[in-house]
C-alpha positions in Angstrom: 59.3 -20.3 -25.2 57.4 -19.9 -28.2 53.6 -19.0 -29.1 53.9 -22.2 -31.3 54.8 -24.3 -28.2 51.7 -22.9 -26.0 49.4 -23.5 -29.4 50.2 -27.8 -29.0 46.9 -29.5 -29.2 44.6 -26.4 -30.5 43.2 -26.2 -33.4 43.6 -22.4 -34.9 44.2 -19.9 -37.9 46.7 -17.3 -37.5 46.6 -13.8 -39.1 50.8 -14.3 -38.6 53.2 -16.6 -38.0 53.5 -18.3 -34.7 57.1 -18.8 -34.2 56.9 -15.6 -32.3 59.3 -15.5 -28.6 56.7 -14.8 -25.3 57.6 -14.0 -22.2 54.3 -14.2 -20.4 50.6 -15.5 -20.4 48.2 -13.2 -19.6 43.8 -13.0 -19.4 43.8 -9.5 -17.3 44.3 -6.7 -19.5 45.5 -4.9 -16.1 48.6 -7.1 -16.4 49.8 -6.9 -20.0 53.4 -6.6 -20.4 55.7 -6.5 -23.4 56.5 -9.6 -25.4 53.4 -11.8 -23.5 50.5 -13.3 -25.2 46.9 -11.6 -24.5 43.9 -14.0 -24.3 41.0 -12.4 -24.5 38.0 -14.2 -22.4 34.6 -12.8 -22.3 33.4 -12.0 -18.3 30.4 -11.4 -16.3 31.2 -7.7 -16.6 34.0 -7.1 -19.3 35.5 -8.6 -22.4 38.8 -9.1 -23.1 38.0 -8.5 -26.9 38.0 -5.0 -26.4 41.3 -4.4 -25.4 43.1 -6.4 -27.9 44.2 -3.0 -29.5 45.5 -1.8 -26.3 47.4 -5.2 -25.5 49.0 -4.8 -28.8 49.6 -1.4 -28.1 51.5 -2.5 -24.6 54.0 -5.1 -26.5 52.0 -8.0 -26.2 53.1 -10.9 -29.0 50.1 -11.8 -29.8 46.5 -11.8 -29.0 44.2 -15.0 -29.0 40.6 -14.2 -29.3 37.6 -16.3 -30.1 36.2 -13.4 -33.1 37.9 -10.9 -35.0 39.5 -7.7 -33.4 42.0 -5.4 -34.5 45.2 -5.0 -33.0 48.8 -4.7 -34.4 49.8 -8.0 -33.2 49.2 -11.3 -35.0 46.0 -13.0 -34.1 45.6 -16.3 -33.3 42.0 -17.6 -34.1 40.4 -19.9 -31.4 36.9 -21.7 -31.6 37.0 -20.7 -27.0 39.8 -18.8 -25.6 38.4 -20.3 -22.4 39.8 -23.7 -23.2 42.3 -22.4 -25.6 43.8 -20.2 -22.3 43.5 -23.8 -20.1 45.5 -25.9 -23.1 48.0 -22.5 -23.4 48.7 -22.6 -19.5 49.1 -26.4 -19.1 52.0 -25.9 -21.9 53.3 -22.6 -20.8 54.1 -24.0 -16.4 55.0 -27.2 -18.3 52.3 -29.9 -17.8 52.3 -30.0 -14.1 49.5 -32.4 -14.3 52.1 -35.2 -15.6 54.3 -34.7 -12.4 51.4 -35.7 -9.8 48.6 -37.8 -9.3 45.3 -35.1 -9.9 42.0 -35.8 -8.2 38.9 -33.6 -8.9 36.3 -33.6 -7.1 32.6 -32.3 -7.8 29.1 -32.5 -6.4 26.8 -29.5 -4.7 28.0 -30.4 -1.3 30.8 -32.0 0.9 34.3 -30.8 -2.0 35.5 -29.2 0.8 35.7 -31.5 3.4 36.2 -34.4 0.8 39.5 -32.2 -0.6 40.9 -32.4 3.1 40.0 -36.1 3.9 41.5 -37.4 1.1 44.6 -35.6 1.8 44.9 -35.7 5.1 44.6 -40.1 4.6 47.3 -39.3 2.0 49.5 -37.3 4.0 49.6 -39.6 6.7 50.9 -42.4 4.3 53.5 -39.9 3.3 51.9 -39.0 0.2 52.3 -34.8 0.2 49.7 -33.6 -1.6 48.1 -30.4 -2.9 44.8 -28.8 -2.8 43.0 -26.0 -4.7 39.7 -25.4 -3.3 37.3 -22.9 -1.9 39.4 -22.2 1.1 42.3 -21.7 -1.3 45.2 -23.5 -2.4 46.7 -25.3 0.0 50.8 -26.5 0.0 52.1 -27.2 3.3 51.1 -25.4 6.1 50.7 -22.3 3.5 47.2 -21.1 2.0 47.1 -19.1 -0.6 43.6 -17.0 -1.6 41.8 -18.3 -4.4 39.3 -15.7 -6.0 36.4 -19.3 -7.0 36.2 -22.6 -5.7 37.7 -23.5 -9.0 40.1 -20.5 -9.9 40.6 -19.7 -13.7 42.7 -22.4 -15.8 46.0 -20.4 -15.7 46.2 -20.1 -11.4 45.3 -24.1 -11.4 48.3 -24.5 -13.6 50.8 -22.2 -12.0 49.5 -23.3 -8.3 50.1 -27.4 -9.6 53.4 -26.4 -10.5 54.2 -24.9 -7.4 52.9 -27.5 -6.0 55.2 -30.3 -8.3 58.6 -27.9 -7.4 57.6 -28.5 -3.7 57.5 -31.7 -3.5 53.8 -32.7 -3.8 52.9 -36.4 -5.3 49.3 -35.5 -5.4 46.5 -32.9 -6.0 43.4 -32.9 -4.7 41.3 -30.3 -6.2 37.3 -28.8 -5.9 36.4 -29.1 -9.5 32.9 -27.0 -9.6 30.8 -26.9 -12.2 30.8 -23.1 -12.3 34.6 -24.3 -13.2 34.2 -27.1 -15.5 32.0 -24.9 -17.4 34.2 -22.4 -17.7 37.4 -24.9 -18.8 39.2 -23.8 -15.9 40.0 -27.9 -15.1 40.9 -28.2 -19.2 44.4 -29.1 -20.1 45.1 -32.1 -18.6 43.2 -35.3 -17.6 42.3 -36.2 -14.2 43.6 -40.0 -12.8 40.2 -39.8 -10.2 36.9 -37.8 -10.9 34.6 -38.1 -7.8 31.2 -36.9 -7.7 29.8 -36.4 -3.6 26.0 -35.8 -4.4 23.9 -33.2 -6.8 20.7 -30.7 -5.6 19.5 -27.7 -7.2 21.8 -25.0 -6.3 23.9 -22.2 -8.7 20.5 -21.7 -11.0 20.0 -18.2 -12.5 22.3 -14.8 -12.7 25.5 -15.6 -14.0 25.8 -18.9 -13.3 23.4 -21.8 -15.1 20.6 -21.0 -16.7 18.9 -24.6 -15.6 19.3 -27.1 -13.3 19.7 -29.6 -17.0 22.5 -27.4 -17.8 23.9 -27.4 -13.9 24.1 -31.2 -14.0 25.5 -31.4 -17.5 28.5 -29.0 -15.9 28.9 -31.3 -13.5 29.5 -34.5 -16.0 31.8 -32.7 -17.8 34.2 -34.2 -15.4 33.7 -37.8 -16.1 34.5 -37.0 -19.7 38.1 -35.7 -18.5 39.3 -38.5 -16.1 40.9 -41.8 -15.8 39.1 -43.5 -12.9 35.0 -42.2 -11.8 34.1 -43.0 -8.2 30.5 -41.9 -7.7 28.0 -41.9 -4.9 25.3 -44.0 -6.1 23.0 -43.4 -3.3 22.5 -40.0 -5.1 19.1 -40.3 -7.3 20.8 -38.0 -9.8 23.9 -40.0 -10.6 23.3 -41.7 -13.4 22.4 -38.0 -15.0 25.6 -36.7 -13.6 27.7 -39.9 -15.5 26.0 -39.1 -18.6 28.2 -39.4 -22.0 31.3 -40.8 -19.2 34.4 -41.9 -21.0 35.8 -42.8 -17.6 35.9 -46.3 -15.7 33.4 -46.1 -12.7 33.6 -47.5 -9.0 30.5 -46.7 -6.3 30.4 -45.8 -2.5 27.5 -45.1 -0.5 24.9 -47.4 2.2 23.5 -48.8 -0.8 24.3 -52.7 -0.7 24.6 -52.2 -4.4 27.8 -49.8 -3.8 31.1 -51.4 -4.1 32.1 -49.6 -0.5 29.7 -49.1 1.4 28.8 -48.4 5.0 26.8 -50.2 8.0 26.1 -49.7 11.5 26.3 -45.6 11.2 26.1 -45.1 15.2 26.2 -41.5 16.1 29.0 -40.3 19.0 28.4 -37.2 21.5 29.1 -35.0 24.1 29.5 -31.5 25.4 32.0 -29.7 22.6 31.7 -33.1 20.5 29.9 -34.7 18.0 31.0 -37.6 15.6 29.9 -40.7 13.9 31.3 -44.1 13.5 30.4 -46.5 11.1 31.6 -49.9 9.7 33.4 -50.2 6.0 32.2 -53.2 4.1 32.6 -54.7 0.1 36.0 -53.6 -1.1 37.5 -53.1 2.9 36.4 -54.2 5.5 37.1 -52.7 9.4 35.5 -50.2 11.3 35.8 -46.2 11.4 35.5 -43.0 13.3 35.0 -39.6 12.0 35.2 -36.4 14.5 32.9 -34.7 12.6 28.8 -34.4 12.7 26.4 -36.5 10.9 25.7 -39.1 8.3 26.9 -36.8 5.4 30.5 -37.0 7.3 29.9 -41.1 6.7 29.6 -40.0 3.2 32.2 -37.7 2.2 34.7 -40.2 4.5 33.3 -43.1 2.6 34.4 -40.9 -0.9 37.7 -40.3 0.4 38.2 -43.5 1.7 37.2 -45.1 -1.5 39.4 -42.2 -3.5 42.7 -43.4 -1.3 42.1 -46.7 -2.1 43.5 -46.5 -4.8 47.1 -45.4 -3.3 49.3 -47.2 -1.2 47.6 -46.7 1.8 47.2 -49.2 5.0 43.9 -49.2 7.4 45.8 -47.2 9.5 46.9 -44.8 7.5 42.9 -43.9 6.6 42.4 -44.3 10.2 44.8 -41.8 11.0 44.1 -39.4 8.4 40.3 -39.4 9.4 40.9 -38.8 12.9 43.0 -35.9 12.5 41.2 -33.8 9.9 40.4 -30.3 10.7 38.4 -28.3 7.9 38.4 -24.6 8.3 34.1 -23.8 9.1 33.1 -26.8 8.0 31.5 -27.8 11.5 33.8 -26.5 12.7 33.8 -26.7 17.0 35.1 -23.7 19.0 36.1 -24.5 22.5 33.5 -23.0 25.3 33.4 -23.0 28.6 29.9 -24.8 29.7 27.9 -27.5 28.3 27.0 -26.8 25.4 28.6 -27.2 21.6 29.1 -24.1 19.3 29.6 -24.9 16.0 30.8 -22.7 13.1 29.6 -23.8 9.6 29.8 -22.2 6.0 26.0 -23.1 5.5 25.1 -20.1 3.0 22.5 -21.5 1.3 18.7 -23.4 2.2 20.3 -26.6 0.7 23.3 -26.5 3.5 21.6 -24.7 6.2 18.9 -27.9 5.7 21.8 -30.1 5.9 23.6 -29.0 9.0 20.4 -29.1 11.0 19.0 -32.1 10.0 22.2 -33.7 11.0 22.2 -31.7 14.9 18.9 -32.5 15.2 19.8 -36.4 15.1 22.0 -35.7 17.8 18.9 -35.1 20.3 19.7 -30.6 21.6 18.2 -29.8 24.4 17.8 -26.6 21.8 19.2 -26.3 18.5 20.2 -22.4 17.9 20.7 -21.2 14.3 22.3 -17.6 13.8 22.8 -16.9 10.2 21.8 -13.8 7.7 22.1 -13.9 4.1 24.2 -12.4 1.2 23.3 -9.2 -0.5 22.9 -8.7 -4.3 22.4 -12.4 -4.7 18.9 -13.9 -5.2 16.1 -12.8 -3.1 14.4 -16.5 -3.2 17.3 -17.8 -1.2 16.9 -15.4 1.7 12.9 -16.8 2.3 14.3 -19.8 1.5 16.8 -20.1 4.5 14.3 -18.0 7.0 11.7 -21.0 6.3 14.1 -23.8 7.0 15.5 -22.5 9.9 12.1 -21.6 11.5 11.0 -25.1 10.6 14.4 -27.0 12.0 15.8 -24.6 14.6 13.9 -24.1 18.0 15.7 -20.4 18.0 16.8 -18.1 14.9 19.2 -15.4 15.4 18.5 -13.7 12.1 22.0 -11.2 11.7 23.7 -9.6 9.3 26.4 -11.9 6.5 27.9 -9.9 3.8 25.4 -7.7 2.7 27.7 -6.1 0.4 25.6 -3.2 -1.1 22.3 -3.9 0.3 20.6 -2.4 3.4 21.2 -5.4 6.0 17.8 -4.7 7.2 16.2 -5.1 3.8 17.6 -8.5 3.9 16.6 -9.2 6.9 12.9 -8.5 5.8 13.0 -11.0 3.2 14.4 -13.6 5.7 11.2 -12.7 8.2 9.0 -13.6 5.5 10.7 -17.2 5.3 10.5 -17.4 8.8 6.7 -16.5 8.8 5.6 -19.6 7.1 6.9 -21.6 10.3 6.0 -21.4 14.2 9.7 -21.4 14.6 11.3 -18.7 17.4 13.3 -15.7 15.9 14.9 -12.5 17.1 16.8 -10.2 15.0 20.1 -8.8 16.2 21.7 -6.9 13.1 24.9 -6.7 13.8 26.5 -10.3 13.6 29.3 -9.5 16.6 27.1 -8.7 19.1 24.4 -11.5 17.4 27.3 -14.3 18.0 27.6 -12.5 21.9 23.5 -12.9 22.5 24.0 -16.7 21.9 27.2 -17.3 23.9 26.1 -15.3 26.6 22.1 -17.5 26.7 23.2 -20.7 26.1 22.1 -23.4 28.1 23.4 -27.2 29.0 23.0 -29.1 25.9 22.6 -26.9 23.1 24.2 -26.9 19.9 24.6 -23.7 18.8 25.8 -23.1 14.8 27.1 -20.4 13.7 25.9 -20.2 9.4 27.3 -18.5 6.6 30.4 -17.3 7.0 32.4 -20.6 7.8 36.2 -20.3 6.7 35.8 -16.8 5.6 38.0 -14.2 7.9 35.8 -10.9 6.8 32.6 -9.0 6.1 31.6 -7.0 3.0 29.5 -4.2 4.2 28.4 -1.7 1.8 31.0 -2.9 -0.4 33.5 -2.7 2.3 35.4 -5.6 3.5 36.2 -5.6 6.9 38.4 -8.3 9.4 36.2 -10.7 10.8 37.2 -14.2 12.2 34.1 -15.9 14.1 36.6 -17.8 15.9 38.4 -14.5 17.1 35.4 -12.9 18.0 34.2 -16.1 20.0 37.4 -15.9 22.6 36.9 -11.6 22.6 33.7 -12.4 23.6 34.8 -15.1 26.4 37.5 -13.1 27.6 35.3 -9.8 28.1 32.4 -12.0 29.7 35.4 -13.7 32.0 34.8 -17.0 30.9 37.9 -17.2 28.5 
């Protein structure tokens, strides 16, 4: 392969000539090798501009950068190397993109569990399908790590081919905005952009500097695919198909939505909860989703109205609902007793809101929250979190998440004073193993107990250390020492 071949569709200048031979595609100046091409991206923390010299230096090709730097290499001239890395990598694994059927899915909440509906309906038609996500990507029964929800441009291409060589007819895929923004979803066009639902969330640091920009992120996808299915009961989603080049169909309750749901009936029982509702407009027949709440109506209704669009029979979506399982997503752990423990991902006020609103409908005789908060991340969304837990939870169990390189108990603090501006109950149990114990070994017939934050995640960051920790693991250590395993 040539740097001519990976420059298709760019436009540039080049100090040299680009007929040059490269053997490799590399962003991380840790990884240069001789004969690849170095694209230098600007980070949080580093910029790849200041190593072009040393890439040269290494045997790299050539180096693309976005202003001038001096290396002894030629120097291919690129308006972003963010996109120009995205166009590069679609060429360099071969287009991927053209061998499948890609779906990308954004919104501030439900990608997740959307990603695994849609393929799980898929799969069940026979339809093996990809996803690249927030729990990782995911081929098969195998799940590889994923550093962001949307990882950068050249992992989506090389896990999409790996994903093409094994067989895989589609990709579902957690397009974030953090992502779009960043041209990690450049390179290739979409066949179906869906958007689940928009709230203020990602503002500030090193993410969006206001909510205007957030939501024009967020767009960015309906500009870059085939097919738009949007939720329309979402006040924001005419701002979020802003400037859309895309064809647009609608989901939601609304009888304006061109699927929609009726007769949302909530289903449970001790170690269940569910929901059932009826499809109307484009199908018509009723359904049953083995996880929590009307938001579960939503995100099934999106996936549902995504697969549509596949050969897929009723039973095939039937199927594939009833058998999805979503890594700490309300996620249930089997106990002994009756009462429901739940493990959930719910990190921030906007989810921890969610999740509780939605157990609350389902009539605890107490609903217990035990969550902490991230360090070195903003301070407003620790208060933020005590306050709706104290106002929707009749018991906090305020604990420790991944603190990273903050004192847990300074964190802590800052949660108290959220929880001070409710009546609600709270006690504080620091460390999160024995937090999870004080709930298990209290509960009482008919609570729901959630467990918050830390949802798929298998680990906690203490003082910059990551340690092994699996909620679920440390739910049946707990059983078996308390004999109730």
């Amino acid at each position: 392969m040539k740097l001519k071949d990976l420059l298709v569709g760019l436009e540039y200048t080049c100090s040299d000539g680009v007929d040059v031979p490269i053997t490799d595609l590399v962003y991380d100046s840790r990884k240069i090798s001789p004969g690849c091409v170095f694209v230098c991206l600007r980070g949080s923390s580093a910029d790849g501009h200041v190593f072009a010299a040393q890439a040269a230096e290494k045997g790299a090709a050539a180096i693309v950068a976005e202003e001038p730097v001096e290396a002894d290499a030629p120097v291919v001239m690129v308006k972003d190397t963010r996109y120009a890395l995205a166009v590069m990598s679609a060429a360099y694994f071969g287009h991927p993109a053209q061998r499948m059927k890609t779906i990308g899915v954004t919104g501030t909440k439900g990608k997740t569990t959307t990603c695994y509906m849609i393929r799980s309906i898929l799969e069940s038609a026979g339809l093996r399908t990809g996803i690249i996500g927030t729990i990782g990507a995911v081929i098969g029964d195998r799940v590889a790590p994923t550093e962001n929800t949307t990882p950068e441009s050249y992992e989506v291409q090389h896990f999409m081919k790996t994903m093409a060589d094994e067989g895989c007819r589609c990709v579902v895929m957690e397009a974030s905005s953090i992502g779009l923004k960043a041209h990690r979803t450049s390179g290739f066009t979409f066949d179906i952009g869906l958007f689940t639902n928009f709230s203020p969330d990602h503002i500030g640091g090193n993410e969006h500097a206001s909510l205007a920009e957030y939501m024009e992120c967020k767009s960015r996808l309906f500009r870059q695919c085939r097919i738009g299915v949007v939720n329309i009961d979402d006040e924001n989603w005419e701002g979020v198909l802003k400037g859309h080049t895309c064809s647009l169909e609608t989901y939601g309750f609304s009888k304006d939505a061109a699927l929609r749901a009726e007769n949302e009936k909530l289903i449970s029982r001790a170690g269940y909860l569910g929901v059932s509702f009826d499809l109307k407009g484009q199908l018509d027949f009723p359904v049953k989703v083995d996880i929590p709440g009307k938001f579960s109506v939503y995100n099934a209704l999106a996936a549902i109205a995504v697969c549509r669009h596949f050969p897929v029979t009723e039973q095939n979506i039937l199927d594939g609902l009833n058998s999805v399982k979503v890594k700490g997503r309300v996620e249930p752990v089997p106990v002994p007793g009756h009462y429901t423990l739940l493990i959930d991902y719910a990190h921030n006020a906007v989810s921890m809101e969610n999740i509780l609103e939605t157990l609350r409908e389902y009539h605890p005789h107490r609903l217990i929250c035990m969550f902490g908060a991230g360090g070195n991340r903003a301070k407003s969304r620790r208060y933020e979190m005590g306050e709706v837990s104290g106002r929707l939870s009749d018991l906090s169990v305020v604990t420790a998440d991944n603190s990273r390189f903050e004192d847990v108990m300074d964190i802590i603090a800052d949660i108290k004073t959220g929880l001070a501006k409710t009546d609600g109950k709270y006690v504080v149990i620091p460390d999160r193993r024995e937090a999870i114990r004080y709930c298990i070994e209290n509960a009482q017939d008919g609570d729901i107990i959630v467990l918050a934050g830390k949802g798929h995640e298998d680990y906690q960051e203490i003082r910059g250390v990551k340690r092994h920790f699996d909620e679920r693991e440390v739910v049946a250590d707990i059983l078996k020492e308390l004999g109730k395993a």
